[in-house]
N, C-alpha and C positions, 0 to 999 in steps of 0.2 A: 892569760888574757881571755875575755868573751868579747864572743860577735854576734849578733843576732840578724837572720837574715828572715824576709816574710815571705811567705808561700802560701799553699790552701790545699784542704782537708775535703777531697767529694765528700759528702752525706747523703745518699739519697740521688739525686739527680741536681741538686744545689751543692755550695761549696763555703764552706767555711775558712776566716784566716786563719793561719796556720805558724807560729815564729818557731824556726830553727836556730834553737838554742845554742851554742858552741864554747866549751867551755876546754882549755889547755891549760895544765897544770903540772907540777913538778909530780916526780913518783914512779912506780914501775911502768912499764908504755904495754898502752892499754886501751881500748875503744868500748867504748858501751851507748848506747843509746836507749833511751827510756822517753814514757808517753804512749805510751798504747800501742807500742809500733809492730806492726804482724810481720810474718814471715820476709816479704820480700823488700820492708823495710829493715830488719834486723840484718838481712844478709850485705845489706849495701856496704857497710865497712868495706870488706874487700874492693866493691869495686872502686869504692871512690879511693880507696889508699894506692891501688894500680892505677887510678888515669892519674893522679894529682904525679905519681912519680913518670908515668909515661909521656907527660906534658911537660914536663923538663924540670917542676917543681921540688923540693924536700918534703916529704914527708916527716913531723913533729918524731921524733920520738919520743913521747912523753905520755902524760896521761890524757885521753882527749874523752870529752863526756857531754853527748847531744840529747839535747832536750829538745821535744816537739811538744811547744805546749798550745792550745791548752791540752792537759795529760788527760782530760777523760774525755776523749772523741778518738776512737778507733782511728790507727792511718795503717793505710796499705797501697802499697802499690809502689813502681821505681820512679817516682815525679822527685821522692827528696832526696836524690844522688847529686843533683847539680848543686842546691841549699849547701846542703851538706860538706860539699867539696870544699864551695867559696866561704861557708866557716870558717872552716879549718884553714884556709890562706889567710884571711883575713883576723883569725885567733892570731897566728903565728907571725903574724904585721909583713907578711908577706905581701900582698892584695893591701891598699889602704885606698878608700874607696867615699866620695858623699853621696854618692848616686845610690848605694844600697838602701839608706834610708825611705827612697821614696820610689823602688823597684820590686814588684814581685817576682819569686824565680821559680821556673819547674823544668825539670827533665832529667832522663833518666841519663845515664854515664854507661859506655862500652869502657873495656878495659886500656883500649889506647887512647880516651882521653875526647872523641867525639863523642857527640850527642846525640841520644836515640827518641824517637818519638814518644812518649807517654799520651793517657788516655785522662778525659776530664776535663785537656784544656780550656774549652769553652764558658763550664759555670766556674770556672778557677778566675778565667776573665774577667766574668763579670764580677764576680766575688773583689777583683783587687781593682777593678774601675768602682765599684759601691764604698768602698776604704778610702779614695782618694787617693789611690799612687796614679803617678807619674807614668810609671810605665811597668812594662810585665817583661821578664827575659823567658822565650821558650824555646825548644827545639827548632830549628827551621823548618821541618817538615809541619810541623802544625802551626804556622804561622800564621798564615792565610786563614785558620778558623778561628784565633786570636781574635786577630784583625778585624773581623764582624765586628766585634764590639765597642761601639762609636764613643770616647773619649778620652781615651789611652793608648799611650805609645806602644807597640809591640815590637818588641825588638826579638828577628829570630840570629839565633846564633848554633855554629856548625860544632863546635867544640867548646872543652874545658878553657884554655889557650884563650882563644877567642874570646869568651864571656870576660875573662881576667882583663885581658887590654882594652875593652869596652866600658870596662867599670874602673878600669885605670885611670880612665883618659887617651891613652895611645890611641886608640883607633875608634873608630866614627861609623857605626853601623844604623845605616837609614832608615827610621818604622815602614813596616809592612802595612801596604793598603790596600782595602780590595774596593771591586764596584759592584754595589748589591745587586742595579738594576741589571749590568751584563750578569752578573749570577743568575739572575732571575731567569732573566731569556733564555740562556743559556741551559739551565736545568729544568723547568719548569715545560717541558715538552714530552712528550707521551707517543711512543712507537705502534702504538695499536690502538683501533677506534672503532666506533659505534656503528657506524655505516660496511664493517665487515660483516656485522653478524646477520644474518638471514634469516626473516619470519622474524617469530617472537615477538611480535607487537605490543601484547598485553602484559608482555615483561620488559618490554623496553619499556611502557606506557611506567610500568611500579617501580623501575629503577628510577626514572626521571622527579620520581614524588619521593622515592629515598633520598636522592641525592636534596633535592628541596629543602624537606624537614628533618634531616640526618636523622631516619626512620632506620632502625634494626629491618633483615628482609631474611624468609625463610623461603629456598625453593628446593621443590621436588618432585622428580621426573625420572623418566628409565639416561641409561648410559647415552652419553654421545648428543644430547637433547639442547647442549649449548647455555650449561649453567654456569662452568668452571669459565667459558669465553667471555659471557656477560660478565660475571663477576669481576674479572680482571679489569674490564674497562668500565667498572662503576667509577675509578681515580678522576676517570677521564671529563669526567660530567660535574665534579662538584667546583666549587669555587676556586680560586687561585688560592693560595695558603697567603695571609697577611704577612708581615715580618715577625711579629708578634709569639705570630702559631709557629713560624719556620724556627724562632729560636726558641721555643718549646720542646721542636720535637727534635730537634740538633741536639741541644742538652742532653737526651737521652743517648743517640748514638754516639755521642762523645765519649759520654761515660761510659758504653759497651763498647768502646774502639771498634764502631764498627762505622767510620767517618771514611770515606777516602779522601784523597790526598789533592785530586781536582775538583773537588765539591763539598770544600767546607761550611755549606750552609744548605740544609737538605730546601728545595722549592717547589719540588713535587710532593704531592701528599702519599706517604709511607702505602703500601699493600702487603700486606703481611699475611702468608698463608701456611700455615705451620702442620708436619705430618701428623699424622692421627698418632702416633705412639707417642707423642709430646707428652711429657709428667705434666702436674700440676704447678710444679713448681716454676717448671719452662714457660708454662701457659703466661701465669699470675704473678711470680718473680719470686724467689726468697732465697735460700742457702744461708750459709752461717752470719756470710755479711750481704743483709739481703739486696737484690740486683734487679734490674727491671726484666720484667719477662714480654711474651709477644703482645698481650694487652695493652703495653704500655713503648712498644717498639710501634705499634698501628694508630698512637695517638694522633689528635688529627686528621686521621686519614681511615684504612678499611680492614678489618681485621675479616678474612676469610677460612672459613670450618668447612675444609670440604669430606664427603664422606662422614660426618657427622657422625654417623651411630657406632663407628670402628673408633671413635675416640670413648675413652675410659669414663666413664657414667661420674666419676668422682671428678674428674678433669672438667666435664662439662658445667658442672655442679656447681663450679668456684667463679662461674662467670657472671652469677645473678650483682656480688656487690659491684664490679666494674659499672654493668649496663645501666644499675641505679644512680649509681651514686659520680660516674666517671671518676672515680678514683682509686687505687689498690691500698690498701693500709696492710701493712706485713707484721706481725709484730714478733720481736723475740725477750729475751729474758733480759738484755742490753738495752733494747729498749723497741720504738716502734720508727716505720720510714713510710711513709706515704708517694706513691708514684702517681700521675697522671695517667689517665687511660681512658679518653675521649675519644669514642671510635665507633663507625659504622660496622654492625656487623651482619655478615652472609654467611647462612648456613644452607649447603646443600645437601643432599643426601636420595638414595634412589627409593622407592615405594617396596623395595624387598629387598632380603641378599642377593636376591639372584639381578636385582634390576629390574624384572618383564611382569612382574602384578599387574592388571588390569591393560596391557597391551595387546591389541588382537592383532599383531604380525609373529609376536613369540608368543611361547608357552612357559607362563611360569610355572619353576619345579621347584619351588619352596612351598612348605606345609604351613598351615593354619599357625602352629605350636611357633616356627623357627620367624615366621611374618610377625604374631604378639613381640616373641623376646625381640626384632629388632626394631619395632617402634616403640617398644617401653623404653629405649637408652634416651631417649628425648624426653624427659619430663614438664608435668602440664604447668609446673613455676617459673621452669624455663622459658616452655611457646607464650606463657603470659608476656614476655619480656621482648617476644620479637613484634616488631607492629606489624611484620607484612606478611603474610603467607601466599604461595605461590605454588599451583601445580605448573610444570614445563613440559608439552608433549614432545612426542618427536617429529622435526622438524621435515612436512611433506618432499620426495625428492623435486616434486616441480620448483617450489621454492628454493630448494638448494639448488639446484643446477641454473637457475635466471638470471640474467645477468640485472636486476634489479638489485640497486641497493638502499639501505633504510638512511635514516636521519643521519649527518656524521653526531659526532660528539663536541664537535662547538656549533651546533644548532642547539642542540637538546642542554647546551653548559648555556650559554644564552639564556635562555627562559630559569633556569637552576637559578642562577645570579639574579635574574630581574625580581623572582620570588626573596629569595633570601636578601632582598636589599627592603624589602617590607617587612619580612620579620626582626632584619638590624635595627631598622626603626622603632619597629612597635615595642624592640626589649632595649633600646637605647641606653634607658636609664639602671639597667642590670648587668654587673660586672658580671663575667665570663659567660654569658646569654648569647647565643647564636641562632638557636633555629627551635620550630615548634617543639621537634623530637624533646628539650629539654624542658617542657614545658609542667608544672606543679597539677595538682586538680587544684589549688588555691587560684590558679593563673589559667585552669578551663571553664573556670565556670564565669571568670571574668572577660575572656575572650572569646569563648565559644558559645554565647547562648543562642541557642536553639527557637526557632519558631513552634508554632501547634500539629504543624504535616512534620516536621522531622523529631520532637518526642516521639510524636505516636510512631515513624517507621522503628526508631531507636529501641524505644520500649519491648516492641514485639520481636527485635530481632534477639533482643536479649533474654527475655519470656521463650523464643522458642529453639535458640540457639543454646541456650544455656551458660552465658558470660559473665565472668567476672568480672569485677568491680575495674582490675586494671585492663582487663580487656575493650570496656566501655570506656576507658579513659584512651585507649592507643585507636577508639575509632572517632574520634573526637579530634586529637592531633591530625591523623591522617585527615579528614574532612577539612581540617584547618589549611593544610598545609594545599588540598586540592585546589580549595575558594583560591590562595595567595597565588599559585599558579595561572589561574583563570584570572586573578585580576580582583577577585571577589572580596566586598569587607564581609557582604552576611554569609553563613554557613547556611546552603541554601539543600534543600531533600535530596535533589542530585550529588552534593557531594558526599552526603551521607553513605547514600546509597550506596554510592563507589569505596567508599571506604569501610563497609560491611563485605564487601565481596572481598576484599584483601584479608580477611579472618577466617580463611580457609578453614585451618584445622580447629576450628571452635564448635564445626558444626556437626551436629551430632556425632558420627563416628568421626575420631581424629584425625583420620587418615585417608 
C-alpha cells in the first residue's frame, strides 16, 4: 500500500513542500529511502523502526521504500522521522487517518518513541500556511515558534503515540497560540544603555546618525577608550524591529537552531560580534550545504568587527558584497542560495599593535615597519564601504569618575525613530527601503541636491582630501540623514560640513 504524507525541505533560509512518499510491498524486508536524502536522513530507518516498535506498534516486515519527492532538492536533517513513521502506519493501515491530507508534519524521533526538537520549524510553517494546510504537527518544544505564524493550526505533540491518536481521532490536542504583543514587551528590552557610558560626545553624536540612516561606522582609538561599550548599545538606539523584520531574522536562527525555547520570535535586533579567528566561511556562510554565517545572523540588526586588523585580510575581503548589495549569494556546483544580510556595521580597531600611537601618557613601542603592516589589513575598498569614520580618545579621569551621566538610550531612540519615520515616508513607494544608508546615486542626486555654498565646500573637500566617487556618495547620505534628524528637507553647508568631518580616514594620510 502507499501513503503520502507532507512536510518541507529548508533551502536556504526559506522552505520548500516536501511529500514523504511511503511505499510497503511484498519481498525481502528491507528499508531504503531515496531523494536526495543525506546522512542524517538516510540513518533515520533505525530510529523510526525502534520508536514505531517502542510505541507499541508492529513494525512491516516487508519491503518498505520512502520517497521524498521532489528528488532533486537536497534534504537533511532529522525533521522526516516523524513523516516517515506515520507512513509507514499508515502504508500498513495501521493509522487510517483524513486529517493527514490537509496536515504538515516534522520532527525528529528518539528511540522510545517521543519527540525531539528539529531545527527550520518556522520557514517550514510558513511554507505549509502558503500550501493551504490546515494545520502543521511539530515537536512541542517548537510549538510556540510555529505558532507565530497567523493562519494555521499548530498542533505540538509530545510523541509517536500521541501524534497517532491525534490523527485517529482518539484524542483532541488544542492549537498552540502565542501573543505577539506580550513577546514583544517581553523581549524587546535591552540590559545596558546609553547614559552609562561617560564623555564620548562626538561619538555618541555619530552613533545617533548611524542609527538614523543605518550608516556603516569605523572607530579607532587606544585600549579601554569605550568603543567595544558604545558599540554594544548602538541595538539600543535603533528602531523597534517591525514583525515583518522579526520574522526575517527568526528564519534565520531557526534554521541555525539557535532559537530558544522561551523566545520563539527574536524582538530585539540581533548584535553579533564574532572573534577575530572567524574563517570566511563563518563570516559569510557556505560549507557543503551552504548555511547562513554571522553576516546574516546580524541581519536587521548590528554586526560588530572588533580588533579589526587580527582578522584574516581575506575574511575582511568578503564583506564588500553584503554591505553593497545586503545580500550573500553562495554558490556551489548544486547550485546557488542567497541569504539576507542587512546590517549595521562597527569596526573598531586600536591606532597600532601596541594600542599607544599618538598617546602622550604612553610610549608607543611599535616601529614604522610593524604600524604600515597593521593598517594595510584594512583595505582603501573596504574604508570606501564604511560611511563613518571615528577617532575615540581616551576618556579624561575627571569625566570618568563624575557622577554625570549622558543621554539614556530612549532619548537618543526618540529622535532615531522621529528621523526614520521621514525617510519611511520619503521611500514609501519602495519595497524593502528603509533608511538613507540604502540610498542609489540614481536616488542622491534626486534627493540630495545641493545649493552653490555646499558644491563649492564639497568640491574642495574632494579636490583636496582626495575622494572617491563612493566616498562623495557616503557624504551625501550622511548630510542626508543629519538634515532628517534636524528636521531639515534642504541639505543645508552645515550638514555637509558635519558629514566631511565623519570621513576621517580619507584625509590625507589614512590614519
Amino acid at each position: 500500500m502507499l501513503a503520502k504524507i507532507r512536510s518541507s525541505a529548508v533551502v536556504g533560509v526559506d522552505a520548500l513542500p516536501v511529500t514523504v512518499e511511503v511505499d510497503i510491498s511484498y519481498g525481502l524486508p528491507a528499508f531504503s529511502t531515496v531523494g536526495l536524502a543525506e546522512g542524517a536522513v538516510r540513518e533515520s530507518r533505525e530510529r523510526v523502526k525502534a520508536a514505531i516498535k517502542n510505541s507499541g506498534y508492529d513494525f512491516p516486515n516487508r519491503r518498505i521504500t520512502v520517497n521524498l519527492a521532489p528528488a532533486d532538492v537536497k534534504k537533511e536533517g532529522a525533521g522526516y522521522d516523524l513523516p516517515m513513521a506515520l507512513g509507514i502506519l499508515t502504508a500498513s493501515e495501521i493509522l487510517r487517518s483524513e486529517k493527514l491530507e490537509n496536515y504538515g508534519v516534522i520532527g525528529e524521533l528518539s528511540l522510545d518513541g517521543s519527540i525531539r526538537p528539529a531545527k527550520g520549524i518556522l520557514p517550514m510553517a510558513i511554507a505549509a500556511q502558503k500550501a493551504g494546510l490546515e494545520g502543521i504537527l511539530v515537536p512541542v518544544a517548537n510549538a510556540e515558534e510555529a505558532a507565530v505564524v497567523a493562519g494555521i493550526k499548530t498542533i505540538g505533540v509530545k510523541s509517536l503515540y500521541e501524534a497517532v491518536e491525534f490523527l485517529a481521532g482518539i484524542r483532541e490536542l488544542s492549537p498552540t497560540t502565542v501573543d505577539l504583543r506580550t513577546i514583544f514587551q517581553n523581549n524587546a528590552n535591552y540590559a545596558i544603555d546609553f547614559d552609562e557610558v561617560k564623555g564620548q560626545e562626538h561619538v555618541k553624536r555619530a552613533m545617533e546618525i548611524a542609527a538614523a540612516g543605518g550608516h556603516n561606522i569605523l572607530m579607532k582609538g587606544p585600549p579601554g577608550s569605550g568603543k567595544t561599550m558604545m558599540a554594544r548599545r548602538l541595538p539600543t538606539i535603533l528602531p523597534d524591529l517591525t514583525f515583518e523584520e522579526a520574522l526575517e531574522t527568526t528564519k534565520i536562527y531557526s534554521v541555525m537552531g539557535m532559537l530558544k525555547n522561551n523566545n520563539p520570535l527574536l524582538a530585539a535586533r540581533p548584535f553579533r560580534a564574532p572573534h577575530h579567528t572567524i574563517s570566511d566561511a563563518g563570516l559569510i556562510g557556505g560549507g557543503q550545504t551552504p548555511k547562513p554565517g554571522e553576516v546574516s545572523l546580524a541581519h536587521n540588526g548590528v554586526l560588530f568587527l572588533d580588533e579589526s586588523p587580527e582578522f584574516k585580510k581575506n575574511v575582511l575581503e568578503v564583506l564588500r558584497q553584503p554591505l553593497e548589495d545586503a545580500t550573500v549569494t553562495i554558490s556551489r556546483a548544486t547550485g546557488s542560495l542567497s541569504f539576507p544580510s542587512r546590517f549595521i556595521l562597527v569596526i573598531a580597531f586600536n591606532p597600532c599593535p601596541c594600542g599607544y600611537l599618538g598617546d602622550i601618557k604612553h610610549n608607543c613601542r611599535c616601529t614604522p615597519a610593524q604600524v604600515q603592516r597593521y593598517e594595510s589589513r584594512l583595505s582603501g575598498p573596504l574604508l570606501d564601504r564604511i560611511d563613518m569614520h571615528l577617532e575615540v580618545p581616551a576618556v579624561p579621569y575627571k569625566e570618568m569618575a563624575s557622577g554625570n551621566s549622558g543621554e539614556s538610550s530612549s532619548v537618543i531612540k526618540e529622535r532615531v525613530e522621529q528621523a526614520r519615520a521621514v525617510q519611511k515616508k520619503r521611500f514609501a513607494k519602495r519595497k524593502n527601503f528603509y533608511c538613507n544608508g540604502q540610498m542609489t546615486p540614481k536616488d542622491l542626486k534626486k534627493i540630495c541636491p545641493l545649493d552653490k555654498t555646499s558644491e563649492k565646500l564639497i568640491a574642495e573637500s574632494v579636490e583636496r582630501l582626495g575622494l572617491s566617487a563612493r566616498s562623495y556618495h557616503r557624504i551625501l547620505k550622511i548630510g542626508r540623514t543629519i538634515a532628517d534628524l534636524d528636521r531639515n528637507e534642504r541639505l543645508q553647508p552645515k550638514y555637509i560640513a558635519e558629514a566631511i568631518q565623519y570621513r576621517r580616514l580619507d584625509r590625507g594620510n589614512r590614519y
